[in-house]
N, CA and C of each residue as an Amber inpcrd file, in Angstrom:
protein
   405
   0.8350000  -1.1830000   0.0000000   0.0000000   0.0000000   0.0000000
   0.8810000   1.2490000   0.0000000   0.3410000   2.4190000  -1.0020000
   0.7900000   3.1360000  -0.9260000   1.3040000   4.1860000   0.5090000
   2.4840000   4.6730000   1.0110000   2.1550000   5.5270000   2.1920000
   1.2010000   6.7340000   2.3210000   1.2950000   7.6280000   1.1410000
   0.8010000   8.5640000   0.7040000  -0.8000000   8.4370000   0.6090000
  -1.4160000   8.5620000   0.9490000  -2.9940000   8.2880000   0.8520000
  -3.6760000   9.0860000  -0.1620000  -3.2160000  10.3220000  -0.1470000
  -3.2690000  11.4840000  -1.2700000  -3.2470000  11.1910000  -2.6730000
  -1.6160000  10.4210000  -3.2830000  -2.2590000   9.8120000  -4.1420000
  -2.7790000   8.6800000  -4.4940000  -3.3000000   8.2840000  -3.4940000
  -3.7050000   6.4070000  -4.0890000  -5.1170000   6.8550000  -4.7380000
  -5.3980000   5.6260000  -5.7570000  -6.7240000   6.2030000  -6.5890000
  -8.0250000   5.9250000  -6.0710000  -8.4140000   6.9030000  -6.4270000
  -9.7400000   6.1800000  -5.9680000 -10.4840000   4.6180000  -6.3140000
 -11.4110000   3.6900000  -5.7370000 -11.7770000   2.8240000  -6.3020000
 -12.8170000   3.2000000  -7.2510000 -12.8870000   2.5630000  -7.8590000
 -13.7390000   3.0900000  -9.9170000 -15.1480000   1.7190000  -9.1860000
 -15.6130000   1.2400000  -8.2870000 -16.5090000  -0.0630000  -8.2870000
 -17.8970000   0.5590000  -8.9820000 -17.9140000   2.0440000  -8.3920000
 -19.3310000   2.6240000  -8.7200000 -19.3840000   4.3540000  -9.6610000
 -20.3690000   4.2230000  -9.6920000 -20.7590000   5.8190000 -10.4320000
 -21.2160000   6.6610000  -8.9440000 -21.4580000   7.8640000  -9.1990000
 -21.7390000   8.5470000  -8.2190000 -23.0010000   7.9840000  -7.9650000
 -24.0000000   8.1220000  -9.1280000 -24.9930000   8.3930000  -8.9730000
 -25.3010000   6.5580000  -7.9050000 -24.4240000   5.6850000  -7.7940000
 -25.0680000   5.0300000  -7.0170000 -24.4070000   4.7520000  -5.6610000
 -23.9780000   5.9840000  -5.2000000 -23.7580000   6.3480000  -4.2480000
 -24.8200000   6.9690000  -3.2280000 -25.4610000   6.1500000  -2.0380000
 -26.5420000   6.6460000  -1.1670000 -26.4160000   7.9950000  -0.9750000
 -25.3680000   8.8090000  -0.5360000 -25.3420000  10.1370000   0.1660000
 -25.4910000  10.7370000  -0.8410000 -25.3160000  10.2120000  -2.3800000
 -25.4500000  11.5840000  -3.7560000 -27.2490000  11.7860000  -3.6600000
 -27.4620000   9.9700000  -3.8250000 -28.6470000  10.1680000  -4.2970000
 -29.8130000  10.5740000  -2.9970000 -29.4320000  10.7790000  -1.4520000
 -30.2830000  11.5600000  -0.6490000 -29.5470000  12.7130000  -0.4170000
 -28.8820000  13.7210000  -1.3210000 -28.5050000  14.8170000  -1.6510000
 -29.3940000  15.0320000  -2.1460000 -29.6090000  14.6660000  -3.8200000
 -30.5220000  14.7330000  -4.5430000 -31.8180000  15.2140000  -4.1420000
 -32.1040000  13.9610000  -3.4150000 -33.8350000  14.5460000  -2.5010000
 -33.8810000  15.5600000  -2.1120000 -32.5100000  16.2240000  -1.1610000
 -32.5920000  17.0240000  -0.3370000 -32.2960000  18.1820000  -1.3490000
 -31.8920000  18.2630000  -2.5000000 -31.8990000  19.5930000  -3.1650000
 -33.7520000  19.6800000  -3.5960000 -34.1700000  18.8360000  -4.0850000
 -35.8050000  18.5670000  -4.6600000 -36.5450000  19.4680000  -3.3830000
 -36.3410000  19.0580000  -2.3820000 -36.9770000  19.0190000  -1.1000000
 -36.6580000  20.5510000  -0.9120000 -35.1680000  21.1800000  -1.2170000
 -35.2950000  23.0070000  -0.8730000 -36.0600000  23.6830000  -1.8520000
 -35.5790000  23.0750000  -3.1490000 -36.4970000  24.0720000  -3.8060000
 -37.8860000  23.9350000  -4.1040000 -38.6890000  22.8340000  -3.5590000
 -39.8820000  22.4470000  -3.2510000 -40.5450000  23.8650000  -2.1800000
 -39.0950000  24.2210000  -0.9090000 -39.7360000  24.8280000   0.2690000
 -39.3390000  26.3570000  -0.0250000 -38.5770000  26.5620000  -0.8910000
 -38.4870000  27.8370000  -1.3160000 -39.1410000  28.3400000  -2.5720000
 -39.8060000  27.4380000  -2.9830000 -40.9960000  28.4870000  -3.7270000
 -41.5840000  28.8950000  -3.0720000 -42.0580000  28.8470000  -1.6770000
 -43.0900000  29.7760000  -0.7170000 -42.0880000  30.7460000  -0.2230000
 -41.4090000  31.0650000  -0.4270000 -40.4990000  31.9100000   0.4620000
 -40.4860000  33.8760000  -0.4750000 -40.7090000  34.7690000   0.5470000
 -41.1620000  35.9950000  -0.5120000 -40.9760000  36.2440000  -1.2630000
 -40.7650000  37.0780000  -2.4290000 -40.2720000  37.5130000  -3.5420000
 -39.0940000  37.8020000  -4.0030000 -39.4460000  38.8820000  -2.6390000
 -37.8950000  39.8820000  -2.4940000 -36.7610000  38.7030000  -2.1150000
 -37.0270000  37.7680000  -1.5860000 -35.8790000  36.8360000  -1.2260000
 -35.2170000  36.0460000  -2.4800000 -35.9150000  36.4010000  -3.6000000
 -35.5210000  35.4050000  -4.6740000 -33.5570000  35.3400000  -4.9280000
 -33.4510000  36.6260000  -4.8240000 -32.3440000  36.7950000  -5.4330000
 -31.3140000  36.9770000  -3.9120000 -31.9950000  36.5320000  -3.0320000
 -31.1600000  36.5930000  -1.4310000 -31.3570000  34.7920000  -1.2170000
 -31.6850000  35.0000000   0.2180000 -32.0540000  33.4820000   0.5970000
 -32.3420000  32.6710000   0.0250000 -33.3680000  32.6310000  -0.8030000
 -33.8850000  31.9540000  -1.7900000 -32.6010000  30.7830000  -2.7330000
 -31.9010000  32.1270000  -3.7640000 -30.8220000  31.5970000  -4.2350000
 -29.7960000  31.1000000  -3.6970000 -28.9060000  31.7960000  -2.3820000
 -28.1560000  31.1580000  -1.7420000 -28.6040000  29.5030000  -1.5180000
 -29.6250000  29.1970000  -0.4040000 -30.0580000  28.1190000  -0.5240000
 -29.9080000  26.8900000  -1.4800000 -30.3070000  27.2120000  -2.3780000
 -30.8330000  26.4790000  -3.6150000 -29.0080000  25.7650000  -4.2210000
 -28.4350000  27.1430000  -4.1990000 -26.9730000  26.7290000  -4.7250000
 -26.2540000  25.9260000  -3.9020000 -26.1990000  26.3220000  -2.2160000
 -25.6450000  25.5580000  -1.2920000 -26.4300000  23.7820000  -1.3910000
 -27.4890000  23.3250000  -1.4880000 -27.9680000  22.3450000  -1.7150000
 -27.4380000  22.0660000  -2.9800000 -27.5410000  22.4170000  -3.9930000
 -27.0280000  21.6870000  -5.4760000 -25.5800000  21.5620000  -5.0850000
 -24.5470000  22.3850000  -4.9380000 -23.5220000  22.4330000  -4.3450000
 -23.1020000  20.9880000  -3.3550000 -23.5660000  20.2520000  -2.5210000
 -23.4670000  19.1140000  -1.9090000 -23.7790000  18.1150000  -3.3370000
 -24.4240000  17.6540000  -3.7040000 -25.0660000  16.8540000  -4.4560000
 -23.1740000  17.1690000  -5.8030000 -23.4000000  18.0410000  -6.5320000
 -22.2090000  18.4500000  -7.2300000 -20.8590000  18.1000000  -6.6330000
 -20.3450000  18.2630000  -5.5120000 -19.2600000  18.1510000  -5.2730000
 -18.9060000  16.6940000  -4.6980000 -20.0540000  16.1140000  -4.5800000
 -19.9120000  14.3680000  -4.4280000 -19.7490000  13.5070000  -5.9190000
 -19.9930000  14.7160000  -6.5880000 -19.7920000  13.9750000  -8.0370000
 -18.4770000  14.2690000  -8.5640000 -18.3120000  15.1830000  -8.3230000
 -16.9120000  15.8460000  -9.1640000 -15.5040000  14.8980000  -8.1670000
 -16.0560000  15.0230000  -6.7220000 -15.1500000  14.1890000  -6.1410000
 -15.0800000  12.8280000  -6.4150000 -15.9600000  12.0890000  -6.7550000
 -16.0040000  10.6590000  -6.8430000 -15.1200000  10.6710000  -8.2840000
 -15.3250000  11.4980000  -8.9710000 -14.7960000  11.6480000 -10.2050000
 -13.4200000  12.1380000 -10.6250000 -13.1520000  12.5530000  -9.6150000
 -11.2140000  12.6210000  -9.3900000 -10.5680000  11.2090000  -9.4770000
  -9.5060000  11.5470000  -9.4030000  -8.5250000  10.2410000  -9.3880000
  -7.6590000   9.9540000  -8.5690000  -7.9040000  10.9120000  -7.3100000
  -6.9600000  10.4280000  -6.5630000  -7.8560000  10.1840000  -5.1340000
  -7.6010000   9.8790000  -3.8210000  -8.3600000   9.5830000  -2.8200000
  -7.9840000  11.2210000  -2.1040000  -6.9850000  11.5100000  -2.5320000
  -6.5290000  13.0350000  -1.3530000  -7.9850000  14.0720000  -2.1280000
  -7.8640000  14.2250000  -3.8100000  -9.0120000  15.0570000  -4.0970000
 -10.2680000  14.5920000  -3.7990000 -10.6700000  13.3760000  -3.7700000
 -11.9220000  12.6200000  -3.1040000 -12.5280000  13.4260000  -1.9930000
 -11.0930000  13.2240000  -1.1230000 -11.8120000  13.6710000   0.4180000
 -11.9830000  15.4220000   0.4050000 -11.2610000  15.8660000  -0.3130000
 -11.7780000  17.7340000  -0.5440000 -12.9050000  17.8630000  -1.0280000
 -12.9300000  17.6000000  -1.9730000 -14.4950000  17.1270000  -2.3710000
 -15.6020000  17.0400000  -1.8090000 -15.5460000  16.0970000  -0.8600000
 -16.2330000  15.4070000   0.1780000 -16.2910000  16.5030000   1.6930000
 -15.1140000  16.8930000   1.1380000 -14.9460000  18.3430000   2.9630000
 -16.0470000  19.4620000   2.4590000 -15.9800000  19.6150000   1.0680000
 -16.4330000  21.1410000   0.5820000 -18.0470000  20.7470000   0.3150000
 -18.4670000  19.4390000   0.2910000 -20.0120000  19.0690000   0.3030000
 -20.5160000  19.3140000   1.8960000 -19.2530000  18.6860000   2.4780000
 -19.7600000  19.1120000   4.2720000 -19.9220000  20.2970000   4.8150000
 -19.0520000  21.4060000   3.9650000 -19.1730000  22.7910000   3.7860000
 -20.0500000  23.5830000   3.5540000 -20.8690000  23.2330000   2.5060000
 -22.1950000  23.5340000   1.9270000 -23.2300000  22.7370000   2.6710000
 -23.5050000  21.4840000   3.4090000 -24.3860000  21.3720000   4.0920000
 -24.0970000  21.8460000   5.4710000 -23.0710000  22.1890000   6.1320000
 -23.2730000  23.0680000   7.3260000 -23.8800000  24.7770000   6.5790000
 -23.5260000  24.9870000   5.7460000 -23.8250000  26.3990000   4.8510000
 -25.6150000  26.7760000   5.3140000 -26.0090000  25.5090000   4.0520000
 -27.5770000  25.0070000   4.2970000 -27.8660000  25.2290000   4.9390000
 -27.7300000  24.2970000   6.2940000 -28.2700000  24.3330000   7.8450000
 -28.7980000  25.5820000   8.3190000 -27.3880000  26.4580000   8.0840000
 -27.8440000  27.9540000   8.4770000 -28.6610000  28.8360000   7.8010000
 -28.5640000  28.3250000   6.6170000 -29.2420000  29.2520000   5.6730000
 -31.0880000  28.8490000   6.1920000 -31.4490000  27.9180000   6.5210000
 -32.0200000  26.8680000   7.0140000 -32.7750000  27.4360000   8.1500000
 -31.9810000  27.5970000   9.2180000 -32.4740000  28.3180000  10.4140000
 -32.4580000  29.4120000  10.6670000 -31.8470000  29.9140000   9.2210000
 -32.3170000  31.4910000   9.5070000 -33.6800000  32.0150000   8.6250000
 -33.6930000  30.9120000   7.4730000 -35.3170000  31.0550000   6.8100000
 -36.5740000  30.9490000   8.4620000 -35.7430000  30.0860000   9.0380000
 -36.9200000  29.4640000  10.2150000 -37.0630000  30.9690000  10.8120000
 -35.8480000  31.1130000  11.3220000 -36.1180000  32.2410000  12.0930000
 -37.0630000  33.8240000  11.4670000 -36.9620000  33.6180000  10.6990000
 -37.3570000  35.1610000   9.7790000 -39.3300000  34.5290000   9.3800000
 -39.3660000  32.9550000   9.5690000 -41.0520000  32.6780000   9.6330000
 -41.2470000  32.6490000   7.7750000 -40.4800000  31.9220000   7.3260000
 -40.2410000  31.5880000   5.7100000 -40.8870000  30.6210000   4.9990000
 -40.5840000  29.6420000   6.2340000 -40.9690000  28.1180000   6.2080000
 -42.1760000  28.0020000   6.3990000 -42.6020000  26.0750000   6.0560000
 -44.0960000  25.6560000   6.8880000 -43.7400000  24.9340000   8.2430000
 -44.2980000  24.4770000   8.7190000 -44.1890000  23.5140000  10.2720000
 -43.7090000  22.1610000   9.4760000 -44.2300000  22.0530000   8.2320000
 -43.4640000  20.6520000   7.3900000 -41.7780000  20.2170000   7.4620000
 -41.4340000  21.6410000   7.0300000 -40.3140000  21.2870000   6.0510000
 -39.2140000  21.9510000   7.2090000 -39.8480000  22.2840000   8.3460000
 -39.0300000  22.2450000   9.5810000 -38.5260000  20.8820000  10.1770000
 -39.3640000  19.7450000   9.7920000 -39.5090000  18.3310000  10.5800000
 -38.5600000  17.9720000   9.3070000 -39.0840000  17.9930000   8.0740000
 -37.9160000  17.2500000   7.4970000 -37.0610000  17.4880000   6.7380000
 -36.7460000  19.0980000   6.6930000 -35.6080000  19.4630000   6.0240000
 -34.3260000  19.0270000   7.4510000 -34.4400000  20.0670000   8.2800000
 -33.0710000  19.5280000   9.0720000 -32.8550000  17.6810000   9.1050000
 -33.8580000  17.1150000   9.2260000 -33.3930000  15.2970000   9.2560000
 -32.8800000  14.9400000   7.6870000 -32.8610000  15.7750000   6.5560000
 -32.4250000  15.0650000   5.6710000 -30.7910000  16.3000000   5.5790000
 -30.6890000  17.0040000   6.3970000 -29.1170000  18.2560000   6.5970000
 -28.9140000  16.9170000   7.2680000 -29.0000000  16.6930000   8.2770000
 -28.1110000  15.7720000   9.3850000 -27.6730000  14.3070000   8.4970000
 -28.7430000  13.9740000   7.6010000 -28.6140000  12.5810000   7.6660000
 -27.5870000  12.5660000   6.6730000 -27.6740000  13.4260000   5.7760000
 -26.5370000  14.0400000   4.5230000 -25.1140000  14.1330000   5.0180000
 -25.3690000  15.0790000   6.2330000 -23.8060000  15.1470000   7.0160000
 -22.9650000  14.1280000   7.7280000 -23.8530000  13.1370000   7.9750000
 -23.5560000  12.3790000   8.6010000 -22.6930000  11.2050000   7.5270000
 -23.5160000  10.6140000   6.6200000 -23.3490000   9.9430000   5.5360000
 -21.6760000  10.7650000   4.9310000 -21.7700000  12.3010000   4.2930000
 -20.7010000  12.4880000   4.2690000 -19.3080000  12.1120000   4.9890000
 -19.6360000  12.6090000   6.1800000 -18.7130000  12.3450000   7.3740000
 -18.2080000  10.7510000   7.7400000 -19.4880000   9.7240000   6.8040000
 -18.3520000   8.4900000   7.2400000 -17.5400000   8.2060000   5.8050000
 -18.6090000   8.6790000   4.6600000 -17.8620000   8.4080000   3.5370000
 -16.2050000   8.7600000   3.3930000 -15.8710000  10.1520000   4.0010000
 -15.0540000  10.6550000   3.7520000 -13.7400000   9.8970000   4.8540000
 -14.3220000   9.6910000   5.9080000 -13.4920000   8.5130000   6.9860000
 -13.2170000   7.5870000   6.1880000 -14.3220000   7.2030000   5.6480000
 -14.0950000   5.0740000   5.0110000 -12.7690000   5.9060000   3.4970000
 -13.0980000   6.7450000   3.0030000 -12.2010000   7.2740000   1.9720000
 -10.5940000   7.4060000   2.4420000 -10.6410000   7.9720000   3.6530000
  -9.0830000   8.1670000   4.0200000  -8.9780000   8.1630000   5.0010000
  -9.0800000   7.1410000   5.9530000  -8.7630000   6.6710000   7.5370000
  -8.3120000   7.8370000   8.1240000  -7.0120000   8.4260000   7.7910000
  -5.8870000   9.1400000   8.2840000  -6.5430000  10.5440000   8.8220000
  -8.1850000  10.4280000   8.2080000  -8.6030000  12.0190000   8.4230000
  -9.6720000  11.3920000   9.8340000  -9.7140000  10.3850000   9.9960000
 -10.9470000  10.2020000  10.9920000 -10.8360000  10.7580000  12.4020000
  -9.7080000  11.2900000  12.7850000  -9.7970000  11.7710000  14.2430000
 -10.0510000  13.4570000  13.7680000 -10.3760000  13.7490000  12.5570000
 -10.2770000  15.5270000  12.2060000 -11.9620000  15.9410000  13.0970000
 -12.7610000  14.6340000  13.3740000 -14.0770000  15.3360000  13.7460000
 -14.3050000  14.9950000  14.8660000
């Protein structure tokens, strides 16, 4: 085995797309912009958009990472999707806070942020051991 973990390659077994955490990304982008069409007008080009990009943004950067070739760009990849769903979150609870949202998409937007982060967070462990004490 290589020492370097950085460049060893990634394994090629799958496509992104059949990767669990892409494809309940996926949902979870469906699922914001499902909850931000109710959200005011004036927010289109504020909250609204931020949102929307930070969610596509996770879903995107699990692809582009799976799609590198090495395991070191994998796991950046994989850091900068965890990036954008802590992003979300906030963007998230501050729609809550400002009264944006329904009582719905309070119950299951944050359980599909967590379950996303979470999923990231082991993918990126099972990807490169060497990072598992970083959380």
């Amino acid at each position: 085995m290589n020492e370097n973990r950085d460049l060893e390659t990634v394994p090629r077994t799958k496509s992104y797309r059949d990767l669990i955490v892409w494809q309940r990304s996926i949902q979870l982008v469906k699922k914001v912009y499902e909850v931000t069409r109710s959200f005011p007008a004036d927010e289109r080009f504020g909250l609204v958009s931020q949102m929307r990009r930070a969610a596509v943004s996770i879903s995107s950067n699990i692809a582009e990472g799976q799609a590198r070739r090495t395991t070191g760009e994998f796991t950046n990849f994989l850091s900068q999707a965890e990036g954008s769903t802590a992003e979300l979150d906030t963007q998230f609870l501050i729609a809550c806070e400002l009264e944006f949202d329904s009582e719905r998409s309070r119950q299951e937007i944050p359980g599909l942020i967590d379950e996303v982060s979470r999923m990231l967070n082991a993918l990126r462990r099972s990807v490169s051991p060497k990072l598992a004490t970083r959380h």
